[in-house]
Structures are given as C-alpha cells and as structure tokens.
C-alpha positions in Angstrom: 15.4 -23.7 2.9 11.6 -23.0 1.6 10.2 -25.9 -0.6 10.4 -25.0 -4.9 8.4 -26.1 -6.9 10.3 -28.1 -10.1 10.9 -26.5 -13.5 8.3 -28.0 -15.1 5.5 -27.0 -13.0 6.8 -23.5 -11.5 5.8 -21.0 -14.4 2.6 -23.4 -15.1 -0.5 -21.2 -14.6 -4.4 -22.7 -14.4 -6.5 -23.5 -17.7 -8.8 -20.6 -17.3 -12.3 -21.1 -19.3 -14.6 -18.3 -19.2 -16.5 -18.0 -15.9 -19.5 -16.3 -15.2 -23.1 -16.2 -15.6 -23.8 -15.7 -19.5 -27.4 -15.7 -20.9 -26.5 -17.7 -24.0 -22.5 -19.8 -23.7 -21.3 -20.3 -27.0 -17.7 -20.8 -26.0 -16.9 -24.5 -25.1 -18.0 -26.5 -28.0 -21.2 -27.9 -26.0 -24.4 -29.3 -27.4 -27.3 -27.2 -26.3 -29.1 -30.3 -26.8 -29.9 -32.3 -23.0 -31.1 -35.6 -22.6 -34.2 -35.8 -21.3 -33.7 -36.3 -17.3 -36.6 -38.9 -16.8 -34.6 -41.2 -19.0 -31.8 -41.6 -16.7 -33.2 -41.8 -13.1 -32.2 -45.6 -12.9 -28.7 -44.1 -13.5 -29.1 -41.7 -10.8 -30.8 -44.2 -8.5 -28.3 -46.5 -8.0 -26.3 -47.4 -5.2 -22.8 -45.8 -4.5 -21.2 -47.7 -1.4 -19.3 -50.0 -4.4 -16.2 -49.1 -6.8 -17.8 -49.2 -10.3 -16.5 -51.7 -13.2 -12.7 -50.5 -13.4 -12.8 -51.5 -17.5 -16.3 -50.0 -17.6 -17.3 -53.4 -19.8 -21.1 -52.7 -20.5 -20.5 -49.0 -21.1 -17.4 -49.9 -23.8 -20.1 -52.6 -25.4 -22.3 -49.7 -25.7 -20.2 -47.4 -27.4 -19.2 -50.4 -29.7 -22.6 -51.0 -31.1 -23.3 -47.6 -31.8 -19.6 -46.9 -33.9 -19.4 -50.6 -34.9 -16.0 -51.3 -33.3 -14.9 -54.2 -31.2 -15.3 -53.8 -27.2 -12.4 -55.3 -26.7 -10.7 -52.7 -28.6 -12.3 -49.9 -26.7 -11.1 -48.3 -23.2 -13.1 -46.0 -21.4 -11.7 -42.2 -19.7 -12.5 -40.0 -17.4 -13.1 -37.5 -20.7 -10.7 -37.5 -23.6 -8.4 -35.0 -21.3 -7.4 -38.3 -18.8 -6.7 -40.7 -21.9 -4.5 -37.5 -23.2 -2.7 -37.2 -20.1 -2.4 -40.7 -19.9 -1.1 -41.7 -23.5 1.4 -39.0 -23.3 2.7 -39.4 -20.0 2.9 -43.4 -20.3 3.6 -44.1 -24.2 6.9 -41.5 -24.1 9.6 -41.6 -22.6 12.5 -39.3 -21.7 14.6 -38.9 -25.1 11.3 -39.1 -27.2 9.9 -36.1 -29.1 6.0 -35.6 -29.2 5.0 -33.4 -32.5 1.9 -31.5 -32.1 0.0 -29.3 -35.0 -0.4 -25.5 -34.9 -3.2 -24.6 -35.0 -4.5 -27.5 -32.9 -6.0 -28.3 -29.5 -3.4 -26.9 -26.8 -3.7 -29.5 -24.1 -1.7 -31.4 -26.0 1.6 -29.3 -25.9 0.5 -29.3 -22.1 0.5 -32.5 -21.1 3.9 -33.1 -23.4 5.6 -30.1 -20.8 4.1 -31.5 -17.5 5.1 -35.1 -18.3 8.9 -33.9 -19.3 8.8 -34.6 -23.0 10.5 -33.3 -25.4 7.7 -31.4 -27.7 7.8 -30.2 -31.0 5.2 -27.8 -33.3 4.6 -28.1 -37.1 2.8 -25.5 -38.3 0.1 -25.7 -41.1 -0.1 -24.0 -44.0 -1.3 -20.7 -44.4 -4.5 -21.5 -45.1 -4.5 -23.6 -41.8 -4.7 -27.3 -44.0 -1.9 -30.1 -43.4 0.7 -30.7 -45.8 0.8 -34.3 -44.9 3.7 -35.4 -47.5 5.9 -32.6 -45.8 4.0 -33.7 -42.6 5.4 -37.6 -43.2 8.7 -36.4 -44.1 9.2 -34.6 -40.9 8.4 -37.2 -39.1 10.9 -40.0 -40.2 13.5 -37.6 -40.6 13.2 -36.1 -36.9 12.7 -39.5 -35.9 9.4 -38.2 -34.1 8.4 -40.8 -31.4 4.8 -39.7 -31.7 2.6 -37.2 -33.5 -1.4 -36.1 -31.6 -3.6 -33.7 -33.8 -7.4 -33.3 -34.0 -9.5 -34.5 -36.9 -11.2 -32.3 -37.4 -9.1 -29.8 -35.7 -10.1 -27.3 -32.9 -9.9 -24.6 -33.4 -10.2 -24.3 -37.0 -13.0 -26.4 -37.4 -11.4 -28.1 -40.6 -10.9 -31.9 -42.0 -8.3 -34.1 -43.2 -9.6 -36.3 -45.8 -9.8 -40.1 -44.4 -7.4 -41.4 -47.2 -4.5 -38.6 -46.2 -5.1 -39.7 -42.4 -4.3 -43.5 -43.3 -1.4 -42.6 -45.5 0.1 -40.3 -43.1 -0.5 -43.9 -40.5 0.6 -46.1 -42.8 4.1 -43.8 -43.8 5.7 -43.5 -40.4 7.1 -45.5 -37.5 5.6 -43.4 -34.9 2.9 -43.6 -32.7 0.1 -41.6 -34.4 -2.9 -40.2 -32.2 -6.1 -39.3 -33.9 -8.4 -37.1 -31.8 -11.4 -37.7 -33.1 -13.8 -35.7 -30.8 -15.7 -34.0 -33.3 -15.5 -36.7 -36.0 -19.5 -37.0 -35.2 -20.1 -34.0 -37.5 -17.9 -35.0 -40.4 -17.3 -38.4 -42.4 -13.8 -38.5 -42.7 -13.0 -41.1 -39.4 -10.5 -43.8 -39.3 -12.2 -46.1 -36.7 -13.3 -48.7 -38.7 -9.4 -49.2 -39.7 -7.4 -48.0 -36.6 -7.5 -51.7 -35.6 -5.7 -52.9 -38.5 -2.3 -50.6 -37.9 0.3 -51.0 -35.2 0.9 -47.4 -34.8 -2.6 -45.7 -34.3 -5.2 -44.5 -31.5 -8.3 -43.0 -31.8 -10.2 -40.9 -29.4 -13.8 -39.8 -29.0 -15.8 -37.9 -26.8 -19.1 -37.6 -25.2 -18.9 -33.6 -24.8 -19.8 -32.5 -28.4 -22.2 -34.6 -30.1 -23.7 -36.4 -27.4 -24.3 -33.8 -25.3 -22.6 -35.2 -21.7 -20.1 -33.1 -20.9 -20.9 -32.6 -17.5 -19.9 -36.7 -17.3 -16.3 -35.9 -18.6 -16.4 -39.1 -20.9 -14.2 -39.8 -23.6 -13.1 -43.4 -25.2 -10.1 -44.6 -26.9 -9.8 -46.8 -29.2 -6.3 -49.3 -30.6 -5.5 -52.8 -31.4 -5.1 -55.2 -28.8 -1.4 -55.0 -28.1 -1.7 -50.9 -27.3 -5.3 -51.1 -25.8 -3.9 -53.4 -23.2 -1.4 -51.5 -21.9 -3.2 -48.5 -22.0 -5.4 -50.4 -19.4 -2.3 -51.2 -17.5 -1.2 -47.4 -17.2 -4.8 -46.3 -16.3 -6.1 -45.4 -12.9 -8.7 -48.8 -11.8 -11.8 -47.2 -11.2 -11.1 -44.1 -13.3 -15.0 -44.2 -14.5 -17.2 -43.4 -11.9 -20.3 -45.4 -11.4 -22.8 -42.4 -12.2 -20.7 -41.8 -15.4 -21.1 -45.2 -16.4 -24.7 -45.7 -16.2 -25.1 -42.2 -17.6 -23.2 -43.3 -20.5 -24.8 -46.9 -21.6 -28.1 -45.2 -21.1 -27.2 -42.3 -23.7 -24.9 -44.6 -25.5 -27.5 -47.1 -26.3 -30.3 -44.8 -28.0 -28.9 -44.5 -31.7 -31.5 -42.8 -32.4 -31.5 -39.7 -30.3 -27.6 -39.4 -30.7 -28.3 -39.3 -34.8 -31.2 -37.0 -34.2 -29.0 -34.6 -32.1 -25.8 -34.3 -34.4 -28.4 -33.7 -37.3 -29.8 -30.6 -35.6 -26.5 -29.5 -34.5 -25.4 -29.2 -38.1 -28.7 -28.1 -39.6 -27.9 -24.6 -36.9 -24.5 -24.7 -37.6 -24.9 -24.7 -41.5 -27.6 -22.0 -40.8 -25.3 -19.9 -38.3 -22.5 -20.2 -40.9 -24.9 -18.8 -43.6 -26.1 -15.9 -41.5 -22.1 -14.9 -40.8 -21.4 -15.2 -44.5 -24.4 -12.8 -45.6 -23.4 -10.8 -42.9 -19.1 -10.6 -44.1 -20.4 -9.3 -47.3 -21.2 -6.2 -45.7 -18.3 -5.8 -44.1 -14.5 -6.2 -43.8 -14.7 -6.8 -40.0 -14.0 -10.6 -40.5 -11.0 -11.8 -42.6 -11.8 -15.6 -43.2 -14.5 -18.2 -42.4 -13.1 -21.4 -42.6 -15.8 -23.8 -43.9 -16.5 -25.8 -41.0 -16.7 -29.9 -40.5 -17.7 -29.3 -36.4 -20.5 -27.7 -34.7 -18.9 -24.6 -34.3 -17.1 -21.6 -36.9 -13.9 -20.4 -37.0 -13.1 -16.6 -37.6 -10.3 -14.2 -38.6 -10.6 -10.8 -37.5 -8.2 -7.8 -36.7 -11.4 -7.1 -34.3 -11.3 -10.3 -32.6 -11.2 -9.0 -29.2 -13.5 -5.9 -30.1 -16.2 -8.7 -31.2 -16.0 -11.1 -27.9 -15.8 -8.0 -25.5 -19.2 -6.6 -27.3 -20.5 -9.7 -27.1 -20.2 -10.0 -23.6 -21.5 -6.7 -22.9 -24.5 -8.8 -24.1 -24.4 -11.4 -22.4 -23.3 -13.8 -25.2 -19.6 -15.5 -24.7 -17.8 -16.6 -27.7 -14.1 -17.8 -27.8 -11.7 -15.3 -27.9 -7.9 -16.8 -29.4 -5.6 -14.3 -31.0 -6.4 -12.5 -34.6 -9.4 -15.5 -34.5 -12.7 -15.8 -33.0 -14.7 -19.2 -32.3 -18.6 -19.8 -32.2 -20.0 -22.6 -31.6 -24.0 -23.3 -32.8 -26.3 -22.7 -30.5 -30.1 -23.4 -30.7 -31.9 -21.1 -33.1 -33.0 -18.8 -30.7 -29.4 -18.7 -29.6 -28.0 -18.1 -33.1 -30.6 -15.6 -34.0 -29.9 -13.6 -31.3 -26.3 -13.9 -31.8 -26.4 -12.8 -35.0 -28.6 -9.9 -34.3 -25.7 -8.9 -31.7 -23.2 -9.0 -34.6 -25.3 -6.9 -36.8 -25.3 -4.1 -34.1 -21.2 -4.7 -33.4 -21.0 -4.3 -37.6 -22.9 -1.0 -37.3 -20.8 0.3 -34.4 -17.8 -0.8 -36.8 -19.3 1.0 -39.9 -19.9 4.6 -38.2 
C-alpha cells in the first residue's frame, strides 16, 4: 500500500508570497530602510565552525536595554513565525481550543491546524475594531484555553488601546498572546506589564521596524514561570550565530532604530494623505482604515483590478479579498506609487 499523508497535512498547500522581480515591493510589510553594511562586518567576520549561544544571552540583553525589559524575561526566535509555531504547538494540548481574531494574521489559524488543535475564529466588528467585553465573555464561557491576535493587527493596520489589552489579560483564565510586531509604530504596548500577569506573552519582531528581515528574528517576552518552559520546548541553537551578531549590533544603536521608525511613519502619514486626496475623487476605494503600522489598509470592490494594474507596473501591493494592503515605501517609492494609482483612477473614470 502507497504511503498517505495524515489528515492534517494532506490538503495543506505552500504559503505562497509574491515572487518575482518587482521594481518597487510594497507587499511584505518591509522597511526600505538598510543598515549600513560597514557597520556589521565584525558580524559577518566571525568564525562559524562553533554552535552559537543556544539562549542567545548578549543578543536578549540587547533587545532588553533598548525596550527596557528584563533579559531574563526575554527569549530569542528564529523570527516571530518559530516562537508561533512553538507556543502553539507546545502550550496546547489535544482537548484545548485556540481562538484567533478575523481579520488577523493567518499563520496563526495555521499553526493551530498543523499542530492538531482545536481552533476557533471571533470575528470583529464591522468596522474591523474588537469588542473586547463580548471578546472576554467568549472566552470564559467557551472555556478558551488560549486566545493569539496582533496589536496592532495585520492586516487592518488598527490598535487596541493599551488599557482594553490589560483588561481583556486581566478578565480571563486563558493564556493570552499578544503579537506585538508592529507595536514600534504605535504606543499602545503592554511590555512593560506583561511580566506582572500569569497569563500573557508578548512578541516582537525584527522585520518591520528594524529593518532585518532577511535575519528572521523575532523575541518573546513572559514572566519567569512561562519564559522558562518556553526555553525548554525550543530547538538549542535555534539562533544562528550570524543572526545573533547581526542582531546585538542593530539592537544596540537606539538611535538609528528611533531614527528609522520615525521616517517610516513620516512616509506612511504622507502615503496615507496622498490616498485620502486621491478617494475624494473617486468611489474606487470603500474605506481607509486609519493606520497605527507602516502600511494602509484598503477596501475596494476593485481590489484585484488595482494590484493586477499595479503589477503591470512593476509595483506589488498585497492583494486579500474585497481589501488591498500597501505598505510605505521611501518617497520616491510612494510618489511613484501614487502616480500609478492616479492613472488606474483615470482608467476607472472613462
């Protein structure tokens, strides 16, 4: 009899970002912003015959200065995706429910179907915000074993207000995960606190703000009784050495990671501007959420019109449903961007 593949796995197909060779990728959530290559040769210089720290202790100091958390507190990932994969294959067991938002980030619905749990979806409101009262009641009365949401989401590029986050903590019994990967552009986070609750993880990345996602680093960060089993679980040297070094280097200039998420938002506050002047001469886009990230979230009954013209032009966007995401480019990239729109709106209008 031929081998078959399981039931969880068989009808699974590939995560499938765009590919190709696009003048100008506004897609991903990226910085444009690189660190300057000269600054990192020690990293690249080093010697790779020798497994790297497996807690990645420097590199989790470094991140601790710069977001004034404990290092003890902190564990390091291979990206935010491997701390995902990790806290919902190893926190929850068969029996347990995971709850996950829509709209949110969909790797976390994956993860709960690969790993065999059981995973539920609470939807938003209409106007894509989080009733958290109805939120908290779901919760204990589903007796929900865990609940994993960005803050602020992707894709819809909105925040929960800091005080609703800790109540929503604070009200249930579950294990709450706060993904926190584009908390750089907003001011809303729980890390200061997460600490203090039994209940609570926060994740951060290096992809968005800091520019390194080529690394694939992400952190996460608990009290001391769930940080140290989440070590346990973990693979040893999950950190590569180069990733590492990268990382403390990047990690430990405070001032070019402020400088970089200030310029991020200064183009994204611009781009957003230049799509609102641009929806008052049209109907082609429905809503523009008011956006907390460095990118802009759409609705359009022309959403795959728009990201198919776009391409034409060498510019990729995010395609999802009756929605389109953009993320800030540079200025260059934004102006050019929008002068692609303008002709897509003309095309629309004859």
């Amino acid at each position: 009899m031929p081998y078959e593949l399981n039931n969880k796995i068989k009808e699974l197909t590939p995560y499938e970002p765009i590919t190709g060779d696009y003048r100008i990728r506004l897609d991903a959530n990226e910085s444009y912003i690189q660190y300057p290559k000269e600054k990192l040769q020690t990293a690249l210089n080093q010697g790779l015959n020798r497994y790297p720290d497996p807690y990645a202790k420097k590199l989790c100091e470094s991140f601790s200065k710069l977001y004034s958390v404990k290092a003890n507190n902190v564990t390091a990932g291979n990206g935010s995706d491997e701390l995902i994969s990790l806290i919902v294959g190893a926190f929850f067991t068969h029996g347990d429910t995971l709850l996950t938002l829509s709209h949110d980030f969909s790797m976390y619905r994956f993860y709960g179907n690969v790993f065999g749990i059981k995973t539920e979806v609470f939807s938003k409101k209409t106007d894509l915000t989080i009733d958290v009262d109805a939120l908290i009641s779901y919760i204990n009365e589903h007796h929900i074993a865990g609940l994993i949401f960005s803050n602020p989401c992707n894709p819809t590029s909105l925040s929960l207000n800091r005080e609703a986050v800790i109540k929503l903590v604070s009200s249930v019994n579950a294990l709450v995960v706060v993904d926190e990967a584009y908390m750089d552009f907003s001011d809303q986070s729980i890390l200061d606190v997460c600490c203090n609750y039994s209940n609570v993880m926060v994740l951060k990345t290096c992809s968005k703000a800091i520019g390194l996602a080529a690394i694939r680093l992400g952190f996460a960060i608990a009290n001391d009784k769930i940080t140290k089993a989440l070590r346990a679980v973990k693979s040893p040297y999950n950190v590569n050495a180069v990733t590492q070094s990268i990382g403390e280097i990047v990690l430990n200039d405070d001032a070019y990671v402020k400088e970089c998420t200030a310029n991020l938002l200064i183009n994204k506050t611009e781009l957003y501007n230049e799509i609102l002047k641009l929806s008052q001469k049209t109907n082609l886009f429905e809503v523009i959420y008011p956006s907390s990230t460095n990118f802009l979230f759409i609705k359009t009954n022309q959403s795959k019109y728009i990201f198919e013209e776009l391409l034409k032009r060498s510019i990729a966007i995010r395609y999802m449903g009756d929605y389109i995401r953009i993320t800030t480019g540079s200025k260059a990239e934004n102006k050019e961007l929008i002068e692609a729109l303008k002709e897509i709106v003309e095309g629309c209008l004859l």
